[in-house]
BALUM-400143 format. One record per residue (C-alpha): residue in three letters; z, y, x. Coordinates in Angstrom, 1 decimal, padded with zeros to 4 digits. Example, Ala and Ser with C-alpha at 12.3 -4.5 7.8 and 13.67 -1.06 7.14 Angstrom:
BALUM-400143
+-----+--------+--------+--------+
|  aa |      w |      v |      u |
+-----+--------+--------+--------+
| ALA |  007.8 | -004.5 |  012.3 |
| SER |  007.1 | -001.1 |  013.7 |
+-----+--------+--------+--------+
//
This chain:
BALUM-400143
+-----+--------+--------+--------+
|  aa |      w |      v |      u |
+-----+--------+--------+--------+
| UNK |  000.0 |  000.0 |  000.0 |
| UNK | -000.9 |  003.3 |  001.1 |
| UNK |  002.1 |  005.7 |  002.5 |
| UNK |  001.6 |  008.6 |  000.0 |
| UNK |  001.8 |  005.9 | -003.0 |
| UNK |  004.7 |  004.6 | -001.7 |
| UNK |  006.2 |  008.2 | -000.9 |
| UNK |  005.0 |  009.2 | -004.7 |
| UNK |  007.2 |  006.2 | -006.2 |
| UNK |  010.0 |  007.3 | -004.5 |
| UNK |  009.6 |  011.1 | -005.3 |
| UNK |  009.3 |  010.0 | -008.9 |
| UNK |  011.8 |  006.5 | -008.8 |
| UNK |  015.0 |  008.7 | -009.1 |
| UNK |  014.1 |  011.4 | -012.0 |
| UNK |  011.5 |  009.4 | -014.2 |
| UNK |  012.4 |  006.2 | -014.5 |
| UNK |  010.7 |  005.9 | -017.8 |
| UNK |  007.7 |  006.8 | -016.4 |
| UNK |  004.8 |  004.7 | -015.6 |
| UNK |  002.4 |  006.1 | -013.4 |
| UNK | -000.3 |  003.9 | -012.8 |
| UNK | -003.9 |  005.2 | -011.5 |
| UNK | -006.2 |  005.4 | -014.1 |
| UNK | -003.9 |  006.2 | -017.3 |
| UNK | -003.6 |  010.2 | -016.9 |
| UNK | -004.9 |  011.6 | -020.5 |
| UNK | -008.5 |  012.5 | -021.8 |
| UNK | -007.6 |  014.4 | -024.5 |
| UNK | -006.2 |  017.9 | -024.2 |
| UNK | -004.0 |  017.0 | -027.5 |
| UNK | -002.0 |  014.7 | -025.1 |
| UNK |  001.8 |  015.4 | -025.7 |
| UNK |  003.0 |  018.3 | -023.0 |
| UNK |  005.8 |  015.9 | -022.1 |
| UNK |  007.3 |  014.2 | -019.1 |
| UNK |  006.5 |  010.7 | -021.3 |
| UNK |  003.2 |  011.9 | -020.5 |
| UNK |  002.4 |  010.5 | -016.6 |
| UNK |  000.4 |  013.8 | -016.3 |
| UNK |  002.9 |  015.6 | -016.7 |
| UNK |  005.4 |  013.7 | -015.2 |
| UNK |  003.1 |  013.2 | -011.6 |
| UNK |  002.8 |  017.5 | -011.6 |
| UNK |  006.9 |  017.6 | -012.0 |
| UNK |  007.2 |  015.4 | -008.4 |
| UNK |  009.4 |  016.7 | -006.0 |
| UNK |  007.5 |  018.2 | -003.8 |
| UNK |  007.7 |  021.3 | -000.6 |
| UNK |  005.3 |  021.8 |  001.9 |
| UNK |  003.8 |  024.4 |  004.6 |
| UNK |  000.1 |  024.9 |  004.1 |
| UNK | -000.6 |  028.8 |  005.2 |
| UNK | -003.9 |  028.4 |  007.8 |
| UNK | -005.9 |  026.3 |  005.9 |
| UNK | -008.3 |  026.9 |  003.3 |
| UNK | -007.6 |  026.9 | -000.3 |
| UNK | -009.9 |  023.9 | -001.1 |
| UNK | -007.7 |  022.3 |  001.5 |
| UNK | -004.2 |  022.9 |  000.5 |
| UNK | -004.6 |  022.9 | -003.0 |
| UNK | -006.2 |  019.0 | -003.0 |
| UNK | -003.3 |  018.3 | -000.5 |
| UNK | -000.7 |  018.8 | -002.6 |
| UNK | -002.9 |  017.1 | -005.7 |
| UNK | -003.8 |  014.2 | -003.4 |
| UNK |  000.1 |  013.2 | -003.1 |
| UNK |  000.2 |  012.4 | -007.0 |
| UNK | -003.2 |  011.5 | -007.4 |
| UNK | -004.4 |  014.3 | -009.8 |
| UNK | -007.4 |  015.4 | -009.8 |
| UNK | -008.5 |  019.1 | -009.2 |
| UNK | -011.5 |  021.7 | -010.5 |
| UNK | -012.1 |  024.4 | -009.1 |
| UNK | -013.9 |  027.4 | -010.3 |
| UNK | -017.1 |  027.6 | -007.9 |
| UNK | -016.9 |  031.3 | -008.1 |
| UNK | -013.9 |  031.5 | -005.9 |
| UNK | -014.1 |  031.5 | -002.3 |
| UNK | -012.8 |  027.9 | -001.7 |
| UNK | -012.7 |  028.6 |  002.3 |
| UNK | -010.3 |  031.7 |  002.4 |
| UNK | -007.0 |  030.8 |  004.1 |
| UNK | -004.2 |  030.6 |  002.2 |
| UNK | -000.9 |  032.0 |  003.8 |
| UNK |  002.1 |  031.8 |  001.3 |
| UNK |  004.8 |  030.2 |  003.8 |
| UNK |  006.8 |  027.5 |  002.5 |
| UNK |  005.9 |  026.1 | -001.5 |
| UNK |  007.4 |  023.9 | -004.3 |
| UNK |  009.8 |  022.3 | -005.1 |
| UNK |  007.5 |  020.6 | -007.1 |
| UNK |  003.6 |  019.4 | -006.8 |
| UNK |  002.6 |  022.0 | -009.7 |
| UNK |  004.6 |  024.8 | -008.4 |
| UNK |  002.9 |  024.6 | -005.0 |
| UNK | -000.1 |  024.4 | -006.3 |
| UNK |  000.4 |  027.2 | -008.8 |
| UNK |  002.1 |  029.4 | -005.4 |
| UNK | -001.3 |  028.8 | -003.5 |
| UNK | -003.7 |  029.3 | -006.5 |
| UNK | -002.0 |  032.9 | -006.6 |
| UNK | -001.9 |  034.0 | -003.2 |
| UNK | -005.7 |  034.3 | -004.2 |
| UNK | -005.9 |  035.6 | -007.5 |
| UNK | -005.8 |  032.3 | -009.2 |
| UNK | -004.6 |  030.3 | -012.3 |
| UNK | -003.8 |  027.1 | -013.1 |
| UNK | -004.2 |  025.0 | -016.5 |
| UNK | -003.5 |  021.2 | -016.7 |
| UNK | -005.7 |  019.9 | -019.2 |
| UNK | -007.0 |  016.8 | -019.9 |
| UNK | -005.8 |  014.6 | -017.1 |
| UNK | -007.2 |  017.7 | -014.4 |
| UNK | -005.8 |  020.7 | -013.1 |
| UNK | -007.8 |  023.5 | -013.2 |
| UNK | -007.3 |  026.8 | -010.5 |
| UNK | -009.6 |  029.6 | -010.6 |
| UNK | -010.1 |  033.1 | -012.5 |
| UNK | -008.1 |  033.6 | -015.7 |
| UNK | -011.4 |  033.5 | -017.5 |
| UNK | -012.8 |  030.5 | -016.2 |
| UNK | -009.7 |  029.0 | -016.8 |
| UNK | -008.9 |  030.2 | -020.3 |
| UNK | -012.7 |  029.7 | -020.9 |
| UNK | -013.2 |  026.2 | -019.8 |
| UNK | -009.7 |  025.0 | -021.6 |
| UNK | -011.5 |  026.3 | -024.7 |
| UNK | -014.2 |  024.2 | -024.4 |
| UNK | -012.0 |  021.3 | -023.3 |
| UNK | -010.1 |  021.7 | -026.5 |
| UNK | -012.7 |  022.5 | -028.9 |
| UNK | -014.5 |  018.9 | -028.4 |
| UNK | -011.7 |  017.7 | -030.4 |
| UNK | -011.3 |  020.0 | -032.9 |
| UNK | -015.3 |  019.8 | -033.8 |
| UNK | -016.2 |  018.4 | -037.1 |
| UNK | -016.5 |  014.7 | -037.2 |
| UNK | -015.7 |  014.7 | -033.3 |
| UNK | -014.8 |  011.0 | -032.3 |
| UNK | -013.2 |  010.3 | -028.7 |
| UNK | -015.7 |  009.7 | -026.0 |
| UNK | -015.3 |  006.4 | -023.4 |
| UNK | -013.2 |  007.1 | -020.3 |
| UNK | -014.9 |  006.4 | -017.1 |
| UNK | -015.0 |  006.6 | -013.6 |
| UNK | -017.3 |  008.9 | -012.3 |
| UNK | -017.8 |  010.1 | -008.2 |
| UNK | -020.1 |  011.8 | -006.1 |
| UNK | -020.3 |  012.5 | -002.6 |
| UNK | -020.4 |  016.2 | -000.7 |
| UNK | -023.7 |  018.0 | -001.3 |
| UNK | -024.5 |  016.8 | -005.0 |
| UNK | -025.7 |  019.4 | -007.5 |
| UNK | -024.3 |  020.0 | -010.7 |
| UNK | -027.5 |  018.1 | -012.5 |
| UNK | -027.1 |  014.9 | -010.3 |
| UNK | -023.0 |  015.2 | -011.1 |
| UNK | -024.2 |  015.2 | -014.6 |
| UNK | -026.3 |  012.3 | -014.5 |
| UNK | -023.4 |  010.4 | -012.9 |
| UNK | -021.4 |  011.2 | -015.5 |
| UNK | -024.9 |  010.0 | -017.9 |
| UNK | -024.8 |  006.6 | -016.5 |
| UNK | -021.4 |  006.1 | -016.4 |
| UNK | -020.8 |  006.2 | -019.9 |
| UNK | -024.0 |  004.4 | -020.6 |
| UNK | -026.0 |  007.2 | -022.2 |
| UNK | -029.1 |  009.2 | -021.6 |
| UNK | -028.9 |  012.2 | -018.8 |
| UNK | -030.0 |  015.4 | -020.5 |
| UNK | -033.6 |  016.5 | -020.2 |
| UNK | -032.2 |  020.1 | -018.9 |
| UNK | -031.0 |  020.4 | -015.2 |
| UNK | -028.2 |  023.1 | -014.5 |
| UNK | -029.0 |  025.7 | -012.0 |
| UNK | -029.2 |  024.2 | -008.3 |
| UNK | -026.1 |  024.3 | -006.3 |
| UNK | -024.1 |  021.8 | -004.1 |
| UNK | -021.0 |  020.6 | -004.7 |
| UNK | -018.0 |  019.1 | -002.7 |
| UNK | -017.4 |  015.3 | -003.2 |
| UNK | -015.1 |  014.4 | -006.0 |
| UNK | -013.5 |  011.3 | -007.9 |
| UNK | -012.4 |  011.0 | -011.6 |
| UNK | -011.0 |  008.4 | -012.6 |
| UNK | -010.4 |  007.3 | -016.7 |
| UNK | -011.9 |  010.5 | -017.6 |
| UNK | -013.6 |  011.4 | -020.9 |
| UNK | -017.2 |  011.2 | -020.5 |
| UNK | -017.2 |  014.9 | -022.9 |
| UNK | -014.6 |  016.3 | -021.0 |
| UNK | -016.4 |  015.3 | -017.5 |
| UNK | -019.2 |  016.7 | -018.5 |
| UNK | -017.9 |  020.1 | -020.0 |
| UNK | -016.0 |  020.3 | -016.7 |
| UNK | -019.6 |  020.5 | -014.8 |
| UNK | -021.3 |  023.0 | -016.8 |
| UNK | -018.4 |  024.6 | -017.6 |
| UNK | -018.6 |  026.4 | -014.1 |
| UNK | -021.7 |  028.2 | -015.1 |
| UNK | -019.6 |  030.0 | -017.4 |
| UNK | -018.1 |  033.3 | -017.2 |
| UNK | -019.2 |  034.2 | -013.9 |
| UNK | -017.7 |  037.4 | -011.8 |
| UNK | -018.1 |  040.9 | -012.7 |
| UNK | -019.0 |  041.5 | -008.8 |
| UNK | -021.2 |  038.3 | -007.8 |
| UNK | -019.2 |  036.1 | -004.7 |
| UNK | -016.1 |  037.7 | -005.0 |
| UNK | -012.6 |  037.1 | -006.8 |
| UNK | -011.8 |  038.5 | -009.9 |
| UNK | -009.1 |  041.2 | -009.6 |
| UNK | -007.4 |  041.2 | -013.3 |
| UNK | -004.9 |  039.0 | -014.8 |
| UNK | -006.2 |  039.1 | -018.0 |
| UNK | -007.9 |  036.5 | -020.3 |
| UNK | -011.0 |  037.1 | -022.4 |
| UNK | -010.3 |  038.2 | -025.9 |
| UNK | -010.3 |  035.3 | -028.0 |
| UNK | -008.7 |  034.3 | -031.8 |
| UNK | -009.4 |  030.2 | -031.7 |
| UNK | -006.6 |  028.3 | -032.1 |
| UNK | -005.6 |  024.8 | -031.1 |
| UNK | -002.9 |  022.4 | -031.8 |
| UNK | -001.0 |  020.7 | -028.5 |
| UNK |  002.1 |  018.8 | -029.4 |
| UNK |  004.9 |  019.5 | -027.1 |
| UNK |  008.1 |  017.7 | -026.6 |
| UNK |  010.7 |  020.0 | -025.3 |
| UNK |  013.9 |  020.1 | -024.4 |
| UNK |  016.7 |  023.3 | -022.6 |
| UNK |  013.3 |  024.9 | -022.7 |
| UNK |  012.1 |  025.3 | -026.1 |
| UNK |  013.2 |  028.5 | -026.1 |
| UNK |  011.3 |  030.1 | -023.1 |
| UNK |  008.3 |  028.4 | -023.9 |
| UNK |  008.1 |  029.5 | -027.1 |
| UNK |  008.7 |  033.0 | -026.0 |
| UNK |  006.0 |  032.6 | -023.3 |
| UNK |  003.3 |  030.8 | -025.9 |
| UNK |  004.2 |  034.4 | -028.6 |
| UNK |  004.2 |  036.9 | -025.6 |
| UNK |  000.4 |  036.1 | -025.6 |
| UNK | -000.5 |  035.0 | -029.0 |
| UNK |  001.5 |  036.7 | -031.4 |
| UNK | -000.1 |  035.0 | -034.8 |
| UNK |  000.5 |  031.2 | -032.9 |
| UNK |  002.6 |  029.0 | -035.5 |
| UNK |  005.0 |  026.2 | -035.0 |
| UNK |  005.5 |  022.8 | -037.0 |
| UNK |  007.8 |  020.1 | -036.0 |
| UNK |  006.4 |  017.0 | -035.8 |
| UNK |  009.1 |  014.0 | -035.6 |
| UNK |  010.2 |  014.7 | -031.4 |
| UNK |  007.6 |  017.0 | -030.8 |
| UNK |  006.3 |  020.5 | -031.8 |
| UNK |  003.1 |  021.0 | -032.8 |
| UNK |  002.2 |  024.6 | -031.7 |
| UNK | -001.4 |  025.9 | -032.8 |
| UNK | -002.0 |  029.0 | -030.5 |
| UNK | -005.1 |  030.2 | -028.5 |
| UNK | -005.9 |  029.0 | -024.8 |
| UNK | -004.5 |  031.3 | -022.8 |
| UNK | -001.3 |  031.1 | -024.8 |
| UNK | -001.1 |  027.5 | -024.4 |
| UNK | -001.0 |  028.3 | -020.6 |
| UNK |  001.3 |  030.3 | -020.8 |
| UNK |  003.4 |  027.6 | -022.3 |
| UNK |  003.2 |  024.7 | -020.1 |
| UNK |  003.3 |  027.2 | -016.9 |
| UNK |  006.8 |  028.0 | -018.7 |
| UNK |  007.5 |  024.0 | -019.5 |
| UNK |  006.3 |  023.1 | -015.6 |
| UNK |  008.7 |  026.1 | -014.0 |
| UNK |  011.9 |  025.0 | -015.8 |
| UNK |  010.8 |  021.7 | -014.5 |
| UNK |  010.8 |  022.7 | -011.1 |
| UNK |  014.2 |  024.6 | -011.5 |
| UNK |  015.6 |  021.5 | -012.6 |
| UNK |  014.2 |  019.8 | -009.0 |
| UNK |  015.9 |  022.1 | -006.9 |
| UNK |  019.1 |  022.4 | -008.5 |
| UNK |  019.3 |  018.3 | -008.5 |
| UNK |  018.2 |  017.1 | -005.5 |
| UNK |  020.6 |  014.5 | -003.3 |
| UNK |  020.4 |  013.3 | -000.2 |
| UNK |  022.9 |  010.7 | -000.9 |
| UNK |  021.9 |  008.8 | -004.2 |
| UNK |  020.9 |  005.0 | -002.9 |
| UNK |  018.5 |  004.3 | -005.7 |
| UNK |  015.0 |  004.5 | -002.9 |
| UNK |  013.3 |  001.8 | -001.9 |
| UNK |  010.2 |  002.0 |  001.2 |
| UNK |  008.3 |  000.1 |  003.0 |
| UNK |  006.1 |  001.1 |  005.9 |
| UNK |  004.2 | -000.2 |  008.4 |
| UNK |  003.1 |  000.9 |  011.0 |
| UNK |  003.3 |  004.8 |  009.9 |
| UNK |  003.7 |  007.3 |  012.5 |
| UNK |  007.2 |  008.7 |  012.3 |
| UNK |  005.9 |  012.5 |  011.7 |
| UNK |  004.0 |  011.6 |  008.5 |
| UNK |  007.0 |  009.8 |  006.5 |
| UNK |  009.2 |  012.2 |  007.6 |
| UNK |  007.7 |  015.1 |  006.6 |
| UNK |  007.3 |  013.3 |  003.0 |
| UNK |  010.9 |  012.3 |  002.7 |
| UNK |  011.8 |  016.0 |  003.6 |
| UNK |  009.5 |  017.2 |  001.0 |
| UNK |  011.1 |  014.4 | -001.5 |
| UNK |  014.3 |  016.7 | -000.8 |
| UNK |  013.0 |  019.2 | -001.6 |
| UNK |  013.1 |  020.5 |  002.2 |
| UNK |  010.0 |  021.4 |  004.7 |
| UNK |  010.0 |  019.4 |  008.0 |
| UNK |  010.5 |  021.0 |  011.3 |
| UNK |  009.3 |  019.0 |  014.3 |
| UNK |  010.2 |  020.7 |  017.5 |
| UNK |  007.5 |  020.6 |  020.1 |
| UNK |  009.8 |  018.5 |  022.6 |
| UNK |  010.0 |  016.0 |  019.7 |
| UNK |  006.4 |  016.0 |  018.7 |
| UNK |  005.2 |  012.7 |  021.0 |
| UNK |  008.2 |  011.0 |  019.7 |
| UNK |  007.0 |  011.6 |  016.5 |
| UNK |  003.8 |  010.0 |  017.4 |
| UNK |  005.2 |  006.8 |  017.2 |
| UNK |  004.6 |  003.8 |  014.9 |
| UNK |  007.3 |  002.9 |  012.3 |
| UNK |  007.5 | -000.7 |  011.0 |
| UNK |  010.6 | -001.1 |  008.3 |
| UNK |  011.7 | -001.8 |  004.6 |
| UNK |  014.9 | -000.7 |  002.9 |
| UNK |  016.2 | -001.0 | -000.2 |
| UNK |  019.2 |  000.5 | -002.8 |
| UNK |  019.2 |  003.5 |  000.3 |
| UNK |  019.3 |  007.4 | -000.2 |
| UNK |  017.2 |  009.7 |  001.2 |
| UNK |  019.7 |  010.5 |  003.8 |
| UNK |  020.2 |  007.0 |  005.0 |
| UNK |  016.0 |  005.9 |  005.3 |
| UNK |  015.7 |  010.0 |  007.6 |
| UNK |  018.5 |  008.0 |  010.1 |
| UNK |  016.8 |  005.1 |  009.9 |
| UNK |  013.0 |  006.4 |  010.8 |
| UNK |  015.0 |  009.1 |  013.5 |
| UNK |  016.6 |  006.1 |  015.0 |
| UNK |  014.0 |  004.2 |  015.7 |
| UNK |  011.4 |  007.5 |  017.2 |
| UNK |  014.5 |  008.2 |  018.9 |
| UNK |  015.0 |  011.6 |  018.0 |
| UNK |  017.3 |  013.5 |  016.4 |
| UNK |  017.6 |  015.4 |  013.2 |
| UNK |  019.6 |  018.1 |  011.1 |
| UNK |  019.4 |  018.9 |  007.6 |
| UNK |  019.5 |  022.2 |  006.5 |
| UNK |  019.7 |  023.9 |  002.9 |
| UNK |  016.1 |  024.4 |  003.2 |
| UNK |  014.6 |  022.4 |  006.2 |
| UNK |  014.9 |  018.8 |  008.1 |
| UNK |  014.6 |  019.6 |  011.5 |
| UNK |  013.6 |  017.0 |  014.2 |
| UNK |  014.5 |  017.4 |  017.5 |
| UNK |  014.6 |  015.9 |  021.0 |
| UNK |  017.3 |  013.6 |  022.1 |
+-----+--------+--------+--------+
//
């Protein structure tokens, strides 16, 4: 098994037991409970802090996706190579991502089993679509596939992936020409895959290349229902989902609320849902709870430590002395242990030495 699906159990292990977070059952449908029962949501509430400032955006941002395995869209009218420099990020994987996506003038929306970062527009804009497949007359759910393609494809060839696929005909009208980084969906909606290509040939810039400068969404009145399940937090996400949608209406639905606002108010919402998450994380993680479990094998030292410092909610400091130490390959399984305990453990046997702080594991040199 991989390190960063082990690491990702582990993150998870102690705060969503109830959670199963399999590959290949994140939602298709944006009128998937905004829960942590929902695995989406549950993966973007990981534990999760990290130093990303000198590499560009494209870079950090699938980084911190990558750990959790969600998938990422990004709006193709933001510059995807600007450097990001935002110093330490988290405590969880959305929070980072959401810290990064605004160092550049960026949004996020998790919709659909994807995360989209880009212009408030584009976001707002494409979330619309997303949502408004279901709410069509007669709509009935498309098949969920897996759909790739490699670095260089253009949208019409992503778009006859996504065609084949879901066994149906490609569409006789290309998209305008433009190549594309690789990507990977996996138990997607063939509908939602496909209104997440042409989707970036909406709303594009006011000044062509460049990043959009306001905060603000496009004037809109369409309304869609999400159901929510909430919790301590009703009350601000409420407040956040009427702060931008005024005429947005609430109906309880057994657990859950079923709140029928407009797009951009709904982001509003789970941005408020996702931060109280991450406030939570912070205030409630322990070094000292046994209930981990890891294996590795042969893993260099630097890579699991910097993950079990993150599942502390901590950034890892490797002093240069310790670096080639570090290096090493670590061969080891443990059971029942806490955080603390698997750090000595991994320390001991890279023979180096290690300090926690409130904020940072730092490895040093014997």
């Amino acid at each position: 098994m991989k390190l960063f699906a082990i690491l990702t159990s582990l993150v998870l292990w102690g705060s969503f037991t109830h959670c199963s977070l399999a590959v290949g059952q994140d939602p298709s449908s944006g009128l998937e409970s905004v829960s942590l029962a929902n695995p989406f949501f549950a993966k973007l509430s990981a534990t999760s802090r990290a130093i990303v400032d000198g590499k560009p955006l494209r870079s950090a941002v699938a980084e911190l996706a990558d750990r959790v395995e969600i998938p990422i869209v990004l709006d193709r009218h933001i510059d995807p190579s600007a450097d990001v420099k935002v110093g330490q990020i988290g405590p969880t994987v959305y929070a980072g991502i959401q810290q990064v996506a605004a160092s550049r003038g960026c949004v996020t929306m998790p919709i659909a089993g994807v995360l989209l970062v880009g212009r408030p527009e584009w976001v707002d804009g494409t979330s619309e679509a997303i949502l408004s497949l279901s709410a069509a007359p007669g709509y009935s759910v498309s098949a969920k596939i897996d759909v790739q393609w490699p670095a260089a494809t253009t949208p019409s060839e992503a778009i006859a992936r996504i065609a084949t696929a879901s066994g149906t005909t490609p569409p006789a009208t290309g998209l305008p020409h433009d190549l594309w980084p690789a990507a990977k969906w996996k138990a997607i909606s063939a509908d939602v895959a496909s209104t997440l290509v042409t989707a970036q040939f909406h709303h594009p810039p006011r000044r062509q290349g460049s990043e959009s400068n306001s905060t603000a969404s496009p004037a809109t009145t369409k309304r869609f229902a999400i159901p929510y399940r909430l919790d301590a937090n009703r009350t601000s996400v409420i407040a956040a989902i009427r702060g931008v949608d005024r005429q947005s209406k609430l109906k309880n639905v057994g657990k859950e609320i079923e709140i029928t606002a407009t797009a951009s108010a709904h982001r509003a919402g789970i941005e408020a849902f996702l931060t109280s998450q991450a406030a939570k994380q912070a205030a409630n993680v322990s070094l000292d709870k046994a209930n981990l479990t890891l294996t590795l094998q042969n893993t260099a030292a630097h890579e699991v430590l910097s993950k079990l410092a993150a599942a502390a909610g901590r950034a890892c400091q490797i002093e240069p002395a310790a670096e080639g130490q570090c290096r090493q390959l670590i061969t080891m399984s443990m059971q029942n242990a806490s955080l603390r305990q698997l750090v000595h453990e991994i320390a001991k046997q890279a023979g180096v030495d290690i300090e926690w702080t409130d904020d940072t594991l730092v490895v040093s040199a014997q």
